[in-house]
C-alpha positions as CSV (number, residue, x, y, z in Angstrom):
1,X,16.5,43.2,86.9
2,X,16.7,39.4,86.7
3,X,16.2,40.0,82.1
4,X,18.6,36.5,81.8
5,X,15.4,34.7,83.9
6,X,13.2,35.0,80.4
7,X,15.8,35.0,77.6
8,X,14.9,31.3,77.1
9,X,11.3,32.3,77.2
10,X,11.9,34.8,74.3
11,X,14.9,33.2,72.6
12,X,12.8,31.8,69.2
13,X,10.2,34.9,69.0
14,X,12.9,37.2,69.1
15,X,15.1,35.2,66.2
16,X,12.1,34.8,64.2
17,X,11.1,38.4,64.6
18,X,14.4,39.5,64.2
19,X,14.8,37.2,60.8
20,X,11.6,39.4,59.8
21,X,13.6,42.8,60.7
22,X,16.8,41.9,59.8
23,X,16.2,43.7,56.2
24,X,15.0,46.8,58.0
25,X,18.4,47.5,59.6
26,X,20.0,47.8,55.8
27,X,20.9,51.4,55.2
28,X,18.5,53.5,52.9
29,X,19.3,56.1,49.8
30,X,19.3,58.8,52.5
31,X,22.4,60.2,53.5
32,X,22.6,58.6,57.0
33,X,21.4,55.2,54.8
34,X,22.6,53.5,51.7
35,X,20.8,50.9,49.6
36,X,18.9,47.8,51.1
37,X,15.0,48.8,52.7
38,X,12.9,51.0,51.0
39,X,12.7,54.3,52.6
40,X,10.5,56.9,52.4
41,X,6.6,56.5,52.2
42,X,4.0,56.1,54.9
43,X,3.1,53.1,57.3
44,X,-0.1,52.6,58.8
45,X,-0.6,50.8,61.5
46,X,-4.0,49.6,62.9
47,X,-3.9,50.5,67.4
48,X,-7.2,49.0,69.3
49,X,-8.5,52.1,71.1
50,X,-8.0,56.1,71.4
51,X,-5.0,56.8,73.3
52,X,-5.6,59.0,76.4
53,X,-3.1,61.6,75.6
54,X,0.1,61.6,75.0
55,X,2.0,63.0,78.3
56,X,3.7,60.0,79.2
57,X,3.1,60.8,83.1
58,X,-0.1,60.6,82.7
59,X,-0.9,57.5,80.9
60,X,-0.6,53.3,81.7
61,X,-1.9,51.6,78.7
62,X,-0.6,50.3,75.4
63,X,-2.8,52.1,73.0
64,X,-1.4,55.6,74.7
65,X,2.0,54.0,74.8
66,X,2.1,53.1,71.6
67,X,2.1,56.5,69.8
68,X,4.6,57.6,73.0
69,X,7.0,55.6,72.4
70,X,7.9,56.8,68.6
71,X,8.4,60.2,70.4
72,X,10.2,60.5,73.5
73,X,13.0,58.0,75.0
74,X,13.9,57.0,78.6
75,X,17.2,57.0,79.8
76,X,17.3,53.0,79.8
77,X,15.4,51.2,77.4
78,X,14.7,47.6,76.6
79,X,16.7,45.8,73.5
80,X,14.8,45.2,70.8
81,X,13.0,41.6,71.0
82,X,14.0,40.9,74.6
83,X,13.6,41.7,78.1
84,X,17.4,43.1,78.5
85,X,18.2,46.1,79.1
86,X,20.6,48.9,77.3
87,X,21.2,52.2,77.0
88,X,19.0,55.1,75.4
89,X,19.4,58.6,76.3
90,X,21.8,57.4,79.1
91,X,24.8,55.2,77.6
92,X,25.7,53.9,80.9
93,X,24.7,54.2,85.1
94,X,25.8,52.7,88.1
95,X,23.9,53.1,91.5
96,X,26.1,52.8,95.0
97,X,26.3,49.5,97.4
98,X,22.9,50.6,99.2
99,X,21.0,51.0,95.6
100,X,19.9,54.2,96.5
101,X,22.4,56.5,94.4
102,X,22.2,56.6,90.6
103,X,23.9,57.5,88.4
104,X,23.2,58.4,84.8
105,X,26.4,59.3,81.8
106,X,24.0,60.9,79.1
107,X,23.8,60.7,75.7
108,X,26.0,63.9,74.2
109,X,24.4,66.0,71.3
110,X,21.1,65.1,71.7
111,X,17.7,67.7,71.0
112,X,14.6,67.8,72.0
113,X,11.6,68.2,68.9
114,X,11.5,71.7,69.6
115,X,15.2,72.1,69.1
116,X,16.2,72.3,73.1
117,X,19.4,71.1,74.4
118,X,18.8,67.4,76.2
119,X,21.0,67.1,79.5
120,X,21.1,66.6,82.9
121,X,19.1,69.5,84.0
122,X,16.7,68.2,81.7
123,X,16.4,65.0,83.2
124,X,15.9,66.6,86.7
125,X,13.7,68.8,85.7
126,X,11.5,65.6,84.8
127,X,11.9,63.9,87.9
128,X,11.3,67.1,90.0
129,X,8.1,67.5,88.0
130,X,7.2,64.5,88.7
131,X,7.4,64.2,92.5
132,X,6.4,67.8,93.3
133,X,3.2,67.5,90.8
134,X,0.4,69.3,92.5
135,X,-3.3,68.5,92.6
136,X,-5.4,65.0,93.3
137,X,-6.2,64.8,89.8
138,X,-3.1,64.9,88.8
139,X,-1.9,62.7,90.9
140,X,-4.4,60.1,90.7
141,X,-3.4,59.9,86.9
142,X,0.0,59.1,87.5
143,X,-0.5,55.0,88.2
144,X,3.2,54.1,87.3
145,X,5.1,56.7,89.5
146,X,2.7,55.8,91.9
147,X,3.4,52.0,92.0
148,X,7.4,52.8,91.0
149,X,8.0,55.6,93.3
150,X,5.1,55.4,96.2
151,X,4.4,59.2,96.9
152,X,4.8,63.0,96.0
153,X,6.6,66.0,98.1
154,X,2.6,66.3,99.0
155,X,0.7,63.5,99.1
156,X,-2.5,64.6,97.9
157,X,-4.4,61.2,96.0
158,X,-5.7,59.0,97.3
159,X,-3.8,55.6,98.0
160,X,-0.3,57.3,97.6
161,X,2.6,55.9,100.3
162,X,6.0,57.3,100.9
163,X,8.3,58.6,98.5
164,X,11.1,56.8,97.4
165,X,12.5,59.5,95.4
166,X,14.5,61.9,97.2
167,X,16.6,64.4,95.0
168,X,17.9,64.5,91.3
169,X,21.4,66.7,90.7
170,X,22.8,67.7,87.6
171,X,26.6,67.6,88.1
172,X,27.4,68.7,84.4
173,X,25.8,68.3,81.4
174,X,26.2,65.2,81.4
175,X,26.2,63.4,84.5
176,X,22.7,63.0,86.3
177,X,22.5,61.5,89.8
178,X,19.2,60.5,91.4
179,X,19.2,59.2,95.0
180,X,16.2,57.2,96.8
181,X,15.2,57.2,100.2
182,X,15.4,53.4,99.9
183,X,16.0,50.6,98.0
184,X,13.3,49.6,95.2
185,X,13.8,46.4,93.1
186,X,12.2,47.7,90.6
187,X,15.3,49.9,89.4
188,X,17.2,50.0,87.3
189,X,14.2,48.1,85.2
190,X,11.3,51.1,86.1
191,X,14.2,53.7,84.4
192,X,12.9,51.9,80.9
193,X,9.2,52.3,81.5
194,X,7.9,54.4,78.8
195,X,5.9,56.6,81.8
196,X,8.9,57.4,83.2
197,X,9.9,59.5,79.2
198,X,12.0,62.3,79.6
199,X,10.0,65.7,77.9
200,X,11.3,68.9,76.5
201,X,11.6,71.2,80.0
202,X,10.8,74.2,77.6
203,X,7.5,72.4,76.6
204,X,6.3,71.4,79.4
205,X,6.4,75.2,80.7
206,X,5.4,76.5,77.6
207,X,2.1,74.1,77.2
208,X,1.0,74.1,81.0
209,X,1.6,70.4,81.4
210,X,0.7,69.6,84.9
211,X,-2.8,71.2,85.2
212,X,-5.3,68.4,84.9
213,X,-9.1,69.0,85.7
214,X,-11.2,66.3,86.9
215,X,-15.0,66.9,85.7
216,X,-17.1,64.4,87.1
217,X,-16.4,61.1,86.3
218,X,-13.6,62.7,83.4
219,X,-10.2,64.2,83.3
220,X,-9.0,67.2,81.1
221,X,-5.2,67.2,79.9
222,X,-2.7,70.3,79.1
223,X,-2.6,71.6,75.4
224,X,1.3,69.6,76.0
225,X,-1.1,66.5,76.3
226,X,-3.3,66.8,73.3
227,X,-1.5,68.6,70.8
228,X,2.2,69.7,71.7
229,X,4.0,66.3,73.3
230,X,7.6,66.9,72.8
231,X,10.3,64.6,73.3
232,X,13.4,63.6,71.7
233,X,11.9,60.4,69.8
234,X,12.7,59.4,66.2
235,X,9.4,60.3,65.6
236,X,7.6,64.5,65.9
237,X,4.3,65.1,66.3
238,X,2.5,65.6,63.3
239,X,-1.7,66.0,64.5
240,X,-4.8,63.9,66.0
241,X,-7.4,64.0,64.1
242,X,-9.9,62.6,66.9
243,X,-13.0,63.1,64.2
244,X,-11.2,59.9,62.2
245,X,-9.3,58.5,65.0
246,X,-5.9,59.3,63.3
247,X,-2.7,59.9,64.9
248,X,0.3,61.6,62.6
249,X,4.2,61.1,63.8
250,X,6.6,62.3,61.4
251,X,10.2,61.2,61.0
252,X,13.0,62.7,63.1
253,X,15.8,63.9,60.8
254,X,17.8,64.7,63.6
255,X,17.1,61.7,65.9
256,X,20.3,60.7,67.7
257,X,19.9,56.9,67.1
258,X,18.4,55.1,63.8
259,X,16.9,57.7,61.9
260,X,13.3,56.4,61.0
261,X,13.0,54.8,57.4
262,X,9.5,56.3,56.7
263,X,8.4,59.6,56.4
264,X,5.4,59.5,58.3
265,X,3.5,57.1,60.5
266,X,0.0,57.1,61.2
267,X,-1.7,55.2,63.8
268,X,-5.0,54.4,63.1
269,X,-7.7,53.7,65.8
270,X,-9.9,50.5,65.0
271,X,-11.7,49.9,67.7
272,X,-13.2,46.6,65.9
273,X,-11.1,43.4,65.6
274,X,-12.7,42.3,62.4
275,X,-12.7,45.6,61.1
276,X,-9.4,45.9,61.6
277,X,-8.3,42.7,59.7
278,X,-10.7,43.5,56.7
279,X,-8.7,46.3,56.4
280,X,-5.3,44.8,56.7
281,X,-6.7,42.4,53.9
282,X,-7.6,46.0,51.8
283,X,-4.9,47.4,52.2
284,X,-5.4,50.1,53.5
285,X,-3.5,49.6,57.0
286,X,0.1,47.7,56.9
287,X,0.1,46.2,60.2
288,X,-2.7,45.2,63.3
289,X,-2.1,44.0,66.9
290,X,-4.3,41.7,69.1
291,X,-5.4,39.2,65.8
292,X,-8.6,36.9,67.1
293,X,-7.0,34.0,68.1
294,X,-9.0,32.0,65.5
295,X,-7.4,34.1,62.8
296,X,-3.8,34.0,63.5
297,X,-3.4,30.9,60.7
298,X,-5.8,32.0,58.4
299,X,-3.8,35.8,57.9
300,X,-0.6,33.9,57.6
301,X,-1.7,31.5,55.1
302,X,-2.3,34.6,53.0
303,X,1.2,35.5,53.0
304,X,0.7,37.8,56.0
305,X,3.5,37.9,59.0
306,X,2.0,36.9,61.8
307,X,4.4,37.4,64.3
308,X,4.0,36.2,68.3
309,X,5.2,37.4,71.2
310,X,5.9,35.8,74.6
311,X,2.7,35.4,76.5
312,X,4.7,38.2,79.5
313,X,1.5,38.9,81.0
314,X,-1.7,38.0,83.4
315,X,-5.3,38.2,82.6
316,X,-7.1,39.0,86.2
317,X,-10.7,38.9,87.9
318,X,-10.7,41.4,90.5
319,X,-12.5,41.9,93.4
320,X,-13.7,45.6,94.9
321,X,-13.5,44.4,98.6
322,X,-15.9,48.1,99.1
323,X,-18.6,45.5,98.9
324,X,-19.1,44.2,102.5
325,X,-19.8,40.7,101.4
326,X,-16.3,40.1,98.9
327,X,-14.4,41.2,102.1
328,X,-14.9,38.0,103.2
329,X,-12.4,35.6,101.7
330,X,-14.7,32.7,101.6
331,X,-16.9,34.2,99.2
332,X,-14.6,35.3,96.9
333,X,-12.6,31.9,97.3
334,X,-15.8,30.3,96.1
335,X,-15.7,33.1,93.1
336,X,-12.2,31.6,92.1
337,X,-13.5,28.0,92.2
338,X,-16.4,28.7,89.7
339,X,-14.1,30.2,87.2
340,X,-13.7,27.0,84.3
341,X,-10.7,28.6,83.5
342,X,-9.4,25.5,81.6
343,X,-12.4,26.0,79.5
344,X,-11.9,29.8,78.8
345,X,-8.4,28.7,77.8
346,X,-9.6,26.0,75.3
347,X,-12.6,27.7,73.8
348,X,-11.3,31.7,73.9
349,X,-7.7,31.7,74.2
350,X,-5.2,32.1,71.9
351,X,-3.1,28.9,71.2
352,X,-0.1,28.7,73.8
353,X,-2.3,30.4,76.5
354,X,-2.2,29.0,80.0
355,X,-3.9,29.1,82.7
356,X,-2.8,31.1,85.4
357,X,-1.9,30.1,89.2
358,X,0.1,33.5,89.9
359,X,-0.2,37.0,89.2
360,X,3.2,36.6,86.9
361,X,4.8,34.4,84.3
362,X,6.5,31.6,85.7
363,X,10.2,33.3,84.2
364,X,10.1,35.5,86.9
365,X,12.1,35.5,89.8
366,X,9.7,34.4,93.0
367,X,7.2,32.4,91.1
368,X,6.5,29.8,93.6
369,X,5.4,26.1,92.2
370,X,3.6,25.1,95.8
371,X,0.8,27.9,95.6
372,X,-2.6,27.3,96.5
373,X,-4.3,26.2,93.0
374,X,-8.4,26.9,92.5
375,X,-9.5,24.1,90.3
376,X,-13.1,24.1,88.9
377,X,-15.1,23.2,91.3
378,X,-18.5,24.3,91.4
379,X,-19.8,22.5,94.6
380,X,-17.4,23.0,96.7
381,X,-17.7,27.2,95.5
382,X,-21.6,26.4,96.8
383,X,-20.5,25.2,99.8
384,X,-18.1,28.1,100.2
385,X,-21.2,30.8,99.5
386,X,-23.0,28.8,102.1
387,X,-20.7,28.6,104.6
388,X,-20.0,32.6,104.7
389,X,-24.2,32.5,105.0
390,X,-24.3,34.3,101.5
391,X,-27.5,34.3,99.8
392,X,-29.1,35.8,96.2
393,X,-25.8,37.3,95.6
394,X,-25.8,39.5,93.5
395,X,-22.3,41.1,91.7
396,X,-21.9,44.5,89.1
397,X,-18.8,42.9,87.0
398,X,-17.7,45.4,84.9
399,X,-16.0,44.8,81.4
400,X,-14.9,47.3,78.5
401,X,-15.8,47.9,75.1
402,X,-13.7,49.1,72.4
403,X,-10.0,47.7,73.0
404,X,-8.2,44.5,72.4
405,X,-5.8,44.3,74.9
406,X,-2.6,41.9,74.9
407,X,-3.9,39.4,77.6
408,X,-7.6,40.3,76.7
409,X,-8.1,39.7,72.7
410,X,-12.3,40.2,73.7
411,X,-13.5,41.3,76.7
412,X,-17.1,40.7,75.7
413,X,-16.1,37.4,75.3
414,X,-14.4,36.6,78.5
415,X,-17.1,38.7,80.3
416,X,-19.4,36.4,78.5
417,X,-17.6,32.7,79.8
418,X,-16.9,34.1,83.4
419,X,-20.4,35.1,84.2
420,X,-21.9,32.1,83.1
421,X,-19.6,30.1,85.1
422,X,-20.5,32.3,88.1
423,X,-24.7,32.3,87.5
424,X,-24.2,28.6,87.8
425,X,-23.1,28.7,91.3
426,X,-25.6,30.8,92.2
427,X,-24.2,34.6,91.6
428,X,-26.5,36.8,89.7
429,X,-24.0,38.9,87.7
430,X,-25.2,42.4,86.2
431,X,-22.7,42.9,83.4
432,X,-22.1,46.5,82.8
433,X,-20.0,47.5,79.7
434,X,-18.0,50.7,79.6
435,X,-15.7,52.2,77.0
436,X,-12.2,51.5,77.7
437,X,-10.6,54.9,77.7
438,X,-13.1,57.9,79.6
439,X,-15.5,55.1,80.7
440,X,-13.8,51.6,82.3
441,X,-10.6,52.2,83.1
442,X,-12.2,55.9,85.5
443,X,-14.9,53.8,86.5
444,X,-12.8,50.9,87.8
445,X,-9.2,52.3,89.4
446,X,-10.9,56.2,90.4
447,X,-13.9,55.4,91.8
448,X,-14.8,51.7,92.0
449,X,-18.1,51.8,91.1
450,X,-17.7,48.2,90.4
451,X,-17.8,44.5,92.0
452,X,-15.9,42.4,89.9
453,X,-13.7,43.4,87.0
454,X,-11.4,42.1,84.3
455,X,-8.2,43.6,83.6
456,X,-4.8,43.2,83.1
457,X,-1.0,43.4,82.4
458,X,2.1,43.0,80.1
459,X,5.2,43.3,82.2
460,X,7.5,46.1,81.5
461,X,10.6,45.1,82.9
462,X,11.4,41.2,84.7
463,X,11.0,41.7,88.4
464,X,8.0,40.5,90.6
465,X,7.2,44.0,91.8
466,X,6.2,45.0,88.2
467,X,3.5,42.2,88.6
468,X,2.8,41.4,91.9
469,X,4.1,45.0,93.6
470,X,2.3,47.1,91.0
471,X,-1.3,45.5,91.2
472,X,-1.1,44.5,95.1
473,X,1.8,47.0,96.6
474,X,-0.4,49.7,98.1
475,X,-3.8,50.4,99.2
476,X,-5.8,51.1,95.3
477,X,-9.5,51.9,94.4
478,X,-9.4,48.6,92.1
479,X,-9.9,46.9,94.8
480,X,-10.8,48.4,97.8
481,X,-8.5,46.4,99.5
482,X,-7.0,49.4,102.1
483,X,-7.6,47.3,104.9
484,X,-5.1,44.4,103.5
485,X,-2.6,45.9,105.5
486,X,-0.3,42.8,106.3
487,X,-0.1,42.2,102.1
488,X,1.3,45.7,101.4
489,X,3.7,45.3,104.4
490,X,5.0,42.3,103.1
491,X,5.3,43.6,99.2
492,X,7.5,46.6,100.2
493,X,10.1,44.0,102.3
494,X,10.4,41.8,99.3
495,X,10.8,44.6,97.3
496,X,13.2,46.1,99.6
497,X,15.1,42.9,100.1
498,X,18.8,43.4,98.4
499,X,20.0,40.3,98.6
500,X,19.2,37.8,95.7
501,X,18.3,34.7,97.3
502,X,16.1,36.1,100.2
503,X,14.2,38.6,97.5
504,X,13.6,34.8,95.9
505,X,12.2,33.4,99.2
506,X,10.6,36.7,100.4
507,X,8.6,37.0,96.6
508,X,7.8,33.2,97.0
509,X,5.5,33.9,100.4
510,X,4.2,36.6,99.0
511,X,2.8,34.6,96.0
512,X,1.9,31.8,98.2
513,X,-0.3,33.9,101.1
514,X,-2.0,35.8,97.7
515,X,-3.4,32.6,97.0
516,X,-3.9,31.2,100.5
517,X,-4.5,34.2,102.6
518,X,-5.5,37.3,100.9
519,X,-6.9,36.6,97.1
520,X,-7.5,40.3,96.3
521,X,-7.8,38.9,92.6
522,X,-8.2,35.6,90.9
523,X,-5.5,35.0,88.2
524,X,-6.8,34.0,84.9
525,X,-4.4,33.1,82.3
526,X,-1.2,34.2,80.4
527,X,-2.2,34.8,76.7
528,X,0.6,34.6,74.1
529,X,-0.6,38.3,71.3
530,X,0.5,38.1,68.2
531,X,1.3,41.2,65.5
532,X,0.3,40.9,61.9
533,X,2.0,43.1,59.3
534,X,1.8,42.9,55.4
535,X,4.5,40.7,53.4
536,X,6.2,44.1,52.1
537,X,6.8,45.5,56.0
538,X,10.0,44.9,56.7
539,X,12.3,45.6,60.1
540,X,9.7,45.4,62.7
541,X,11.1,43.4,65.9
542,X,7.8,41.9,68.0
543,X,8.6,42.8,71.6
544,X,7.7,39.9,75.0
545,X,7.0,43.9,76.2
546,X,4.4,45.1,73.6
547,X,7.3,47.4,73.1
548,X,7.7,47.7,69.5
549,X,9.8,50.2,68.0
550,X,8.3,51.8,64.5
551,X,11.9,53.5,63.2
552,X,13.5,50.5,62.2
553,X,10.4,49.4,59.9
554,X,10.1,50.3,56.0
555,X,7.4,49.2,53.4
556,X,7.5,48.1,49.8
């Protein structure tokens, strides 16, 4: 993981966020505590959208990750505020001169929720589950093994590739060791993804965990999805109450790390930005995520913290290359120069956004400065439509409802500025609007019903194959791009290539023939999000990651 490549990036969000928590680190009246934060009480917090469940497996967004992550740990996590990496339910691990053996020294005296012992068996147990997981449905669910470790003991989704996992062994109780058929540079940073959670072994039997039913256009979870998740998180499981879009955590008492300061946390679902800042404002919630751009100085002239992260992310357009006609790079080269994505910036972007030349932040490792650049151009995107001899095009650009995301503060929005700009090159654009969770996200990466989409990402760990590898690694419905051959070839050699300056130069051409050669996507912008909480919150950290932590926060 190249983490020192954006420490400068994060440096001054992280003090200032860690100025904010610095309070919340004080010990409590509790016995583990003394003195200092408030404990005790209740802390609601306002998500953006219904969480899909909350099997980690099974789930690749932030509103499902969000209520995830106060439950179960990984065996490598992220420090708090930055990119870096440090232990969690593994205090240490070392991999062999190929990269292909790891090895994991666990965390002693650790439970899981239902009072199981965690250790190494455990964490085999989860990695076994993992690659011998049976069933399309299943498997087409599982988007970050997928992209992380390539294929199953079966291959039965579509789009799956070879496995790079090969075996896990429990040597003692402590000692895991998992060896790859390969290299991946995406380890040890993918070990932190919050996917990648280790579960109670017990729970997962007991619960039926791995059947998953696909009905349709839908997908049914276990009962451990919906209402038994168990992992070893300072955080339990306390209820969702989907009737009022609630979600209850309780506090850990015997979490291994910092114990959590409140007593309960519920997660709230607001689908509505202004509905969710008129009840920040009330009262009623204590902290929001994604604030309208326009709103970020009003809330903190009110005494609110408004607290931003890193803009670690890309906001895309995508292209389903199913359509005969956006196979044909000319056309959707012309797409890219009728996006005015300087004005999109100016008029709908939060302040610091940028707009976007490459499918990753400039911090990381293999960002290369000579790209091919789309300016605004809208006569030369004519002459582009005219030369591939397209006429009366007409595009289904999908967009969802019902979210905020990170790079994406409103999609209606954005969907709103793009089409415009592509109506005035002559593209007729049929905007169809789908609900983010059980609608868009189905619609757009398991069956491609669409044209065009917009979607994005916030990195999880500082390596180009997060970015880059993830969207454009493999053969995937979002784009219906299985033909781009030569682009996945040359992803898994950079990503394979051990040596530090020639993973550089081999990431480098990769960006540079995206642009020039195969443009499955146009890149739109990297959007700093903020995080509002009341003045009386104290301890929480922002996270470049979206990876915020709710045990080290009190209130009052």
């Amino acid at each position: 993981m190249q983490a020192s490549r954006l420490k400068a990036a994060v440096a001054l969000a992280a003090a200032a966020a860690l100025a904010v928590g610095a309070s919340g680190c004080a010990k409590s009246e509790r016995d583990e505590d003394s003195g200092g934060a408030k404990t005790g009480g209740t802390f609601v917090f306002a998500g953006a959208g219904n969480p899909k469940n909350f099997d980690p497996i099974f789930n690749d967004d932030g509103e499902s990750f969000r209520p995830i992550r106060q439950m179960y740990d990984t065996l490598v996590q992220n420090k708090p505020g930055t990119a870096d990496l440090q232990g969690a339910l593994a205090e240490s691990w070392e991999h062999d001169a190929d990269g292909k053996v790891w090895t994991f020294h666990l965390r002693k005296n650790v439970k899981f929720h239902d009072g199981t012992p965690f250790n190494a068996a455990a964490v085999c147990f989860n990695f076994d589950r993992w690659f011998n997981m049976k069933g399309a449905a299943a498997q087409s669910q599982m988007i970050y093994y997928s992209d992380v470790f390539g294929g199953f003991a079966k291959n039965e989704a579509e789009g799956v590739g070879e496995p790079v996992y090969n075996k896990c062994e429990a040597k003692d109780d402590g000692t895991a060791v998992v060896t790859m058929n390969r290299y991946k540079g995406a380890f040890p940073g993918a070990f932190a993804l919050t996917a990648l959670s280790i579960s109670s072994p017990e729970a997962l039997k007991k619960y039926d965990a791995d059947t998953v039913k696909q009905n349709g256009d839908s997908f049914e979870y276990s009962a451990f999805a919906n209402e038994h998740p168990v992992g070893t998180g300072p955080f339990t499981f306390g209820g969702w109450d989907k009737a009022k879009g609630e979600i209850t955590l309780n506090r850990n008492p015997d979490y291994w790390g910092e114990k959590a300061k409140v007593d309960k946390l519920v997660i709230k679902v607001i689908e509505d930005e202004n509905t969710r800042k008129q009840e920040l404002r009330a009262g009623t919630v204590q902290g929001i995520d994604f604030p309208a751009p326009a709103d970020r100085k009003a809330l903190a002239g009110e005494g609110f913290q408004v607290l931003d992260r890193p803009a670690f992310n890309i906001l895309y357009l995508g292209f389903n290359q199913k359509n005969p006609k956006l196979k044909d790079l000319r056309v959707r080269q012309a797409i890219a120069y009728a996006l005015n994505r300087q004005q999109l910036v100016q008029t709908k972007g939060p302040g610091g956004t940028k707009v976007a030349d490459e499918f990753m932040p400039d911090t990381v490792l293999g960002y290369a400065q000579d790209v091919q650049k789309y300016e605004y151009n809208v006569e030369k995107a004519k002459q582009l439509l005219k030369d591939a001899g397209v006429q009366n095009l007409t595009l289904n650009f999908y967009y969802p409802t019902d979210v905020s995301r990170p790079y994406m503060p409103n999609p209606q929005e954005i969907f709103t500025v793009l089409a415009n700009d592509l109506q005035a090159v002559g593209i007729k654009v049929n905007g169809v609007a789908r609900p983010w969770n059980g609608g868009y996200k189905d619609d757009v990466q398991q069956f491609g019903k669409h044209d065009l989409h917009i979607l994005g990402w916030t990195g999880d760990y500082n390596d180009p194959g997060n970015f880059v590898g993830t969207f454009f690694g493999r053969a995937k419905v979002e784009f219906g791009d299985q033909a781009m051959t030569e682009m996945f070839d040359a992803i898994t050699k950079a990503d394979a290539t051990v040596d530090e300056a020639g993973k550089k130069a081999a990431w480098e051409q990769v960006n540079r023939d995206i642009a020039a050669k195969w443009l499955p996507a146009v890149p739109v912008w990297h959007a700093p999000p903020a995080i509002v909480v009341t003045k009386d919150v104290k301890g929480l950290v922002a996270s470049p990651l979206t990876d915020e932590r709710f045990n080290t926060v009190s209130v009052g």
